[in-house]
C-alpha positions, 0 to 999 in steps of 0.5 A: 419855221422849216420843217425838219424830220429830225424833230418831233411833230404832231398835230395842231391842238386847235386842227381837227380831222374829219374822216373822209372815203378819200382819206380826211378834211383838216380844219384849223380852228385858229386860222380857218384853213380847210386842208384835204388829206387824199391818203388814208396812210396820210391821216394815219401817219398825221394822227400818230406823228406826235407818238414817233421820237420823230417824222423820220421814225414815223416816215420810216413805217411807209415804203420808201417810195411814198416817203418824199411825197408825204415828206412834201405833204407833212412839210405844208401842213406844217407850214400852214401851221396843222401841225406844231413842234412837239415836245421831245420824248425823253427816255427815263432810265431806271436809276432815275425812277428811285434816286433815293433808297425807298423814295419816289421822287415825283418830277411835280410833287403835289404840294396837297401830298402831305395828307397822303404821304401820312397815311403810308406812315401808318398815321392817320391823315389829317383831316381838312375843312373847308372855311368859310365866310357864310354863316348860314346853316342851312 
């Protein structure tokens, strides 16, 4: 995949950073490559890509003269795979927070919410046992 700044980035789940006086090592658990990152404002930047909207926001923070050099140095990270595609930040409006009047809509409903949708009625929760196989009562 080509690195595009346009996109969103953020480090590898399986790389890890180890702080150095130089700036950090990068070890990629997965595929066992050892990357030096020389720049303190380099680890800064790879440690917070993930919270921009994209590299060119995060980019953005630098001077304009650091930037094609850290662009390059982002660009082999990315492609000695430290760091992956991030999932795209959406902006929630606030008319999707309450859809319906005196509802929040849940974007992943607990299907174990009953118990507590029942005591914002006023009703008392049901309660739940654990069944089991074992006879036994210790």
């Amino acid at each position: 995949m080509e690195f595009d700044t346009s996109m969103r980035w953020t480090l590898h789940p399986r790389v890890s950073l180890r702080p150095e006086p130089f700036g950090a090592m990068a070890y990629h658990y997965d595929n066992r490559r050892l990357n030096f990152l020389r720049s303190p404002d380099l680890v800064e930047l790879v440690e917070n890509l993930g919270d921009f909207e994209n590299v060119d926001a995060g980019l953005a923070t630098l001077p304009a003269t650091r930037r094609p050099a850290f662009t390059k140095a982002l660009a082999a990270l990315a492609g000695s795979s430290f760091l992956t595609p991030a999932p795209t930040i959406r902006a929630e409006s606030t008319n999707s927070q309450n859809r319906c009047e005196g509802t929040k809509q849940h974007p992943n409903p607990d299907p174990h919410s009953e118990a507590l949708e029942a005591t914002r009625g006023g009703a008392p929760a049901p309660t739940m046992r654990a069944e089991s196989n074992n006879d036994n009562t210790d």
